[in-house]
N, C-alpha and C positions, 0 to 999 in steps of 0.2 A: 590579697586582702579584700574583705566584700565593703560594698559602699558604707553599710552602716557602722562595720571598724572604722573606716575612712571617716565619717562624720566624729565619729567618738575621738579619733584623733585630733581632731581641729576643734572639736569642745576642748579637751585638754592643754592644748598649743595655747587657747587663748583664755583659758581660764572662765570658760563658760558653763555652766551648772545647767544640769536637765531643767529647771523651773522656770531657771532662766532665758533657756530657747522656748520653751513653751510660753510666755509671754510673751515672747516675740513672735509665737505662730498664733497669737489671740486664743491660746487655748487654756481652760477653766485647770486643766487639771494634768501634771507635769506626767503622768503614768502613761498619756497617752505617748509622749514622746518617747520614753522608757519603752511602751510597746514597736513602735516601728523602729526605733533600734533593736529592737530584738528579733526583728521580721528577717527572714533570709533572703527573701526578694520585696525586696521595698518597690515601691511605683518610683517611676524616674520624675513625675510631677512632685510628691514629697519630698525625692532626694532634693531634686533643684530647687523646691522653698527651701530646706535645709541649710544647703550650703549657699544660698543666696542671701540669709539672714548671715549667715556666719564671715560675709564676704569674700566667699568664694563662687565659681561656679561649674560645671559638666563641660569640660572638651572630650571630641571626638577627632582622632589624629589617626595617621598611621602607622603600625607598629614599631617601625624602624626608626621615627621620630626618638630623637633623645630627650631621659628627663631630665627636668634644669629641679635646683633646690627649692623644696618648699611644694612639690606638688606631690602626689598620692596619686598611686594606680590601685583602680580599685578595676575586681574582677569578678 
């Protein structure tokens, strides 16, 4: 799954509207969000504002580590 599926997920999960994360990124115009969702390689600064509005955030673990519920590998 790439990060910006991952984000799309966690909009979804919590019932959060592109317009409405773009007012939580101070931004005039919700398309802009729409576009770095559609970016294949998003910046990791974006991603982490992203999911840091969304009340998530980016770990770095190692592979072998297991996942527990509720979290998203993105790749």
């Amino acid at each position: 799954m790439k990060a910006t599926d991952v984000v799309r997920k966690i909009m979804k999960t919590k019932g959060v509207k592109v317009a409405a994360l773009a007012d939580k990124l101070g931004l005039k115009r919700s398309n802009v969000v729409s576009e770095r969702l559609s970016q294949s390689n998003i910046s990791v600064a974006k991603l982490d504002e992203m999911l840091r509005l969304l009340g998530y955030k980016r770990m770095i673990m190692p592979d072998e580590t297991p996942e527990e519920e509720g979290w998203y590998r993105a790749e």
